[in-house]
BABAMI-504576 format. One record per residue (C-alpha): x, y, z. Coordinates in steps of 0.02 Angstrom, whole numbers, plus 32768, in hexadecimal, padded with zeros to 4 digits. Layout:
// BABAMI-504576
{pt {X, Y, Z}} ...
This chain:
// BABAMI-504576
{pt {10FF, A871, B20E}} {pt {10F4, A8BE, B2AB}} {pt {1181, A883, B31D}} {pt {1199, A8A5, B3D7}} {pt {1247, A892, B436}} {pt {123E, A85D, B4F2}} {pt {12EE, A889, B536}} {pt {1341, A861, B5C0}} {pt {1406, A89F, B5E9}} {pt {1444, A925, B651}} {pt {14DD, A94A, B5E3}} {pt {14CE, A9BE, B55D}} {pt {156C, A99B, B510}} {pt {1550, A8D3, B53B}} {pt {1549, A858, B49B}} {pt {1492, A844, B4B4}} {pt {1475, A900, B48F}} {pt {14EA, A8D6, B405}} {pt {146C, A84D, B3B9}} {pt {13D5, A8AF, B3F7}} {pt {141A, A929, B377}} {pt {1442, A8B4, B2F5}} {pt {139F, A86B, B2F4}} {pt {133B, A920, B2FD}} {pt {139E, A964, B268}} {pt {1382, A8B4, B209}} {pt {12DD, A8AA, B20B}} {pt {129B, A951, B1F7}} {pt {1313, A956, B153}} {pt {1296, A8C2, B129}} {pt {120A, A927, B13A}} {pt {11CE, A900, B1E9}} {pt {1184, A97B, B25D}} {pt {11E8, A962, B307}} {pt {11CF, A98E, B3C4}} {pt {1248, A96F, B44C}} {pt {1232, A967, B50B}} {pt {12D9, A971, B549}} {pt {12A4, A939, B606}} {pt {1341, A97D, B65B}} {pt {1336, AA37, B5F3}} {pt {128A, AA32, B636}} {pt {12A5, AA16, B6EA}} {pt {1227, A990, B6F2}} {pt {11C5, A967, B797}} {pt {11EE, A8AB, B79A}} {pt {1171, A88D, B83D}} {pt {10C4, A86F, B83E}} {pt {1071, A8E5, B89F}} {pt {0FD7, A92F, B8D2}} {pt {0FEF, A9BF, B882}} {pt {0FE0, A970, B7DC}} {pt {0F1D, A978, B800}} {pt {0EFD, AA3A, B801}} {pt {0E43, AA06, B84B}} {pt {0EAB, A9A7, B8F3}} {pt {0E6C, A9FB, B99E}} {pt {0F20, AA1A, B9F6}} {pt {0F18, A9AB, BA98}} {pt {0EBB, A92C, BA5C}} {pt {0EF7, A87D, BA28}} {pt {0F31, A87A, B976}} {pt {0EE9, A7D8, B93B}} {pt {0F64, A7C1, B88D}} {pt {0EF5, A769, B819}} {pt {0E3E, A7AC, B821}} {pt {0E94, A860, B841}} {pt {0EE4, A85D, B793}} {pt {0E48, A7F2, B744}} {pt {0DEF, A893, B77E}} {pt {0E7D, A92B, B750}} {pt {0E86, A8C3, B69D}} {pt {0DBC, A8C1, B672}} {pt {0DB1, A974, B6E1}} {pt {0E2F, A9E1, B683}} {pt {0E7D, A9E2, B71E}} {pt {0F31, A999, B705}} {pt {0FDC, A9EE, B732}} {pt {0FF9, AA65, B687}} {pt {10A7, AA06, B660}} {pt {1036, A961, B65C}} {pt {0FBC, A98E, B601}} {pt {1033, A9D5, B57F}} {pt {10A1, A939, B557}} {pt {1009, A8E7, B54D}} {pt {0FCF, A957, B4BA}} {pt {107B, A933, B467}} {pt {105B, A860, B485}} {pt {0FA8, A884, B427}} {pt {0FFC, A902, B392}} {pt {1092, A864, B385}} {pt {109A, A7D3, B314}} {pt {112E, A7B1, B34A}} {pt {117E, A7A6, B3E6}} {pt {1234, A7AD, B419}} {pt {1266, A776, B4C2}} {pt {131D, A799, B4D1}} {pt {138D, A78C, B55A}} {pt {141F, A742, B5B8}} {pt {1416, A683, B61B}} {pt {141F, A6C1, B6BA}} {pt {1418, A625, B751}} {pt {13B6, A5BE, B6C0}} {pt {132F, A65D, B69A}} {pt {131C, A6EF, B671}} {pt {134B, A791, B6C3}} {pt {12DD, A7B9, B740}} {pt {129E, A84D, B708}} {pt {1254, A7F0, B672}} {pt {1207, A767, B6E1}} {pt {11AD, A808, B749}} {pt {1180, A840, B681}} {pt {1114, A7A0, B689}} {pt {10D9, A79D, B736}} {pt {109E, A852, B71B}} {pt {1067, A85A, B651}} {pt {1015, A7A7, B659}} {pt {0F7D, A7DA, B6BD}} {pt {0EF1, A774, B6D1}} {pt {0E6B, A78D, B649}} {pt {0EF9, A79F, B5D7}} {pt {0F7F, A716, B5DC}} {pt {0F0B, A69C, B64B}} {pt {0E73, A690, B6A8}} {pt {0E46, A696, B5E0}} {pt {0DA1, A615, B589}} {pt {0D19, A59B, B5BC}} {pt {0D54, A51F, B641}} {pt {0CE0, A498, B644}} {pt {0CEF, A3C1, B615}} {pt {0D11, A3EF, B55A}} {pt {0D8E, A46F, B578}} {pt {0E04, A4BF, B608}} {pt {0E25, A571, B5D3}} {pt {0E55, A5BC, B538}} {pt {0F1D, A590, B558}} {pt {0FB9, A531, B50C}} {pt {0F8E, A566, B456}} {pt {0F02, A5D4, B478}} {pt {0EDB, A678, B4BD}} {pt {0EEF, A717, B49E}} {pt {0FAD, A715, B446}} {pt {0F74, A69A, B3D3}} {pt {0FA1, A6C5, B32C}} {pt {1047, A6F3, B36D}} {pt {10F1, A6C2, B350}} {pt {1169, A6BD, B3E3}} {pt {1241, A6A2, B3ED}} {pt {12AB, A6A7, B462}} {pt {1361, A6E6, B445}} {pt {13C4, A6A7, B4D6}} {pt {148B, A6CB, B51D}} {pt {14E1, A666, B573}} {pt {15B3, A654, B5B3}} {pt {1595, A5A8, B5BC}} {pt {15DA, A53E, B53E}} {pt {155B, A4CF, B4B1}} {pt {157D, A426, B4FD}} {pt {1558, A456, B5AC}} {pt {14B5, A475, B566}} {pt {14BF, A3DD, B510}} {pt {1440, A31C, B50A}} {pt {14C5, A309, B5A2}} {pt {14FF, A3A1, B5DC}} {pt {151C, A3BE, B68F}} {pt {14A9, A465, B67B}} {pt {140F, A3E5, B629}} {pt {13CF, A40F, B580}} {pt {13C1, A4C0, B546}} {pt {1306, A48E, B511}} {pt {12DE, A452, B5BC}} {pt {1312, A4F7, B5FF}} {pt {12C2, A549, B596}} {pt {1222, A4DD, B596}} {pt {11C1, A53F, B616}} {pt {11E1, A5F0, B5C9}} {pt {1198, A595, B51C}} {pt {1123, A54B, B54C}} {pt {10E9, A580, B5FE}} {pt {10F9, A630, B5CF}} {pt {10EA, A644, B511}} {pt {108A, A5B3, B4E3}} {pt {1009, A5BF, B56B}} {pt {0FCF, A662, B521}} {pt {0FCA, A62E, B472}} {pt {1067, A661, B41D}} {pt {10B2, A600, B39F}} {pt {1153, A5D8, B3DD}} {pt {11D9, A5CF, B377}} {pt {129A, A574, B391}} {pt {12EC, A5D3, B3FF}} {pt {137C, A633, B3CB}} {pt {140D, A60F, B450}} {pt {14CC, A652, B437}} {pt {1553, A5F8, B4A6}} {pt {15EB, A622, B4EE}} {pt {15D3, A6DB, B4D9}} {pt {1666, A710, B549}} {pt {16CB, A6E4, B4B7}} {pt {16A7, A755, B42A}} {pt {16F7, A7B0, B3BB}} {pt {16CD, A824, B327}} {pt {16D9, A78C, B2B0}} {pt {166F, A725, B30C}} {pt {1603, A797, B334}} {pt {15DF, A7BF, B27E}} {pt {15D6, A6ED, B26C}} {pt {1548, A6F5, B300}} {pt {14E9, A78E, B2D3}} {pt {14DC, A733, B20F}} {pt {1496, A694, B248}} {pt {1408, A716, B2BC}} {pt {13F1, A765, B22A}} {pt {13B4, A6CE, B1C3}} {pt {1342, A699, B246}} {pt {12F6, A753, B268}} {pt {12E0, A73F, B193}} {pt {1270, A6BA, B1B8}} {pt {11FB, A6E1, B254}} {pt {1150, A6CE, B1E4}} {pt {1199, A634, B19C}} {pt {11E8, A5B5, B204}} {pt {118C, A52D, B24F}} {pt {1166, A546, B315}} {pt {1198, A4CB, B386}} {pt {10FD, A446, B38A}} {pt {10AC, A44D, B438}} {pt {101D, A3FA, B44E}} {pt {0F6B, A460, B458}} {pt {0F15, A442, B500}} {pt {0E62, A435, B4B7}} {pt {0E88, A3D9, B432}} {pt {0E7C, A32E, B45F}} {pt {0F13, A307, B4A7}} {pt {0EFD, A31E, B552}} {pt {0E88, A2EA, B5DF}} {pt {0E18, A371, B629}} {pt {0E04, A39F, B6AA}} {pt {0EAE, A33C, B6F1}} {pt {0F07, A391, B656}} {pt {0F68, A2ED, B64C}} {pt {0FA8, A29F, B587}} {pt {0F1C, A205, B564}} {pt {0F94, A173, B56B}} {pt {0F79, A148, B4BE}} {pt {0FD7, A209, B4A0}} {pt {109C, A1EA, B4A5}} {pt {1097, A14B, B508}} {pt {1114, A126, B58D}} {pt {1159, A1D5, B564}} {pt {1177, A23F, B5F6}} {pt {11BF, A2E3, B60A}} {pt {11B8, A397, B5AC}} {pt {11E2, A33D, B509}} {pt {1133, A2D6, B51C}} {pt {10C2, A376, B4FF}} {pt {112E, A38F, B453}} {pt {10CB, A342, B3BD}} 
């Protein structure tokens, strides 16, 4: 498979670069054809700007959406755009990895998104009309894809817990699944998330790098988490809202999980 790396940690020498490594060297021994974009070694423009549109007329207003809806279909977009989206269309598997940071990600991989996401590409996408709204939350162009997310964090598994002071790790992580994975059509597999990472030593870190392994062994074969499809039947259009016969009395992220 084809497997792209989105990377986000300023430290070369950090543990992350550590498992980044790990996880490049593992699969590639499996036979997989790898690309990494190491955000910080790239000096990545986080900001949105209007310089992403090469066609934008300096001193006029830079209206965000239709400018990149018109740099995407135009040929016109910022070169470093344009060129992770080539590696998101080459992928069939995408690797999101990166410390918690404030409950996110770094923010020079939420500017990766706000800049590589343009419209025409990640949304804006499909027919929007009574039957359907959009081709979105497993459709669109990354469908077909398989998504994970490997996530750091210094706090410890039970603050993460059902009742952990920090809320559940999958609510955190709910909308970078599914608002920002799903919506485009990945697949989105179980994230992988490693605790307490302050605290590591070589034998642990063998003992967390083994269990990564296993799980990079089977990226084409686990089962993604089970989202529900927008235009599938189980929501309302154009309100976008679950029919009531669809998880009843469920609220909550955990309500658009089959």
């Amino acid at each position: 498979m084809n497997i792209l790396i989105v990377y986000a940690h300023p430290e070369p020498t950090s543990l992350n670069a550590s498992l980044r490594d790990f996880s490049v060297q593992r699969l590639e021994a499996a036979g997989h054809t790898v690309q990494v974009s190491d955000l910080y070694a790239m000096q990545w423009k986080a900001t949105v700007e209007s310089t992403d549109n090469l066609a934008h007329e300096p001193g006029t207003p830079f209206n965000i959406s239709p400018e990149s809806k018109y740099a995407f279909e135009n040929g016109l977009q910022s070169p470093d755009i344009a060129a992770e989206q080539a590696k998101l269309m080459w992928a069939d598997v995408v690797l999101f990895q990166f410390p918690l940071w404030w409950f996110s990600m770094p923010a020079i991989m939420k500017g990766w998104f706000d800049r590589v996401y343009a419209y025409g590409f990640a949304y804006g996408v499909g027919e929007h009309s009574d039957r359907r709204w959009g081709d979105r939350y497993g459709e669109g162009k990354l469908a077909g894809k398989r998504a994970m997310l490997i996530v750091t964090t210094g706090g410890w598994e039970q603050h993460y817990g059902p009742r952990g002071i920090n809320g559940p790790i999958n609510d955190l992580l709910f909308p970078i699944q599914h608002g920002m994975l799903y919506y485009p059509g990945f697949d989105v597999l179980p994230p992988f998330v490693e605790y307490r990472v302050r605290a590591m030593d070589e034998a642990r870190f063998a003992e967390v790098s083994g269990r990564l392994g296993e799980r990079l062994d089977t990226l084409a074969t686990a089962e993604p988490i089970a989202f529900r499809k927008q235009n599938f039947g189980d929501y309302l259009i154009p309100s976008m809202e679950l029919h009531p016969e669809v998880a009843p009395g469920q609220t909550g992220f955990a309500a658009h999980i089959a």
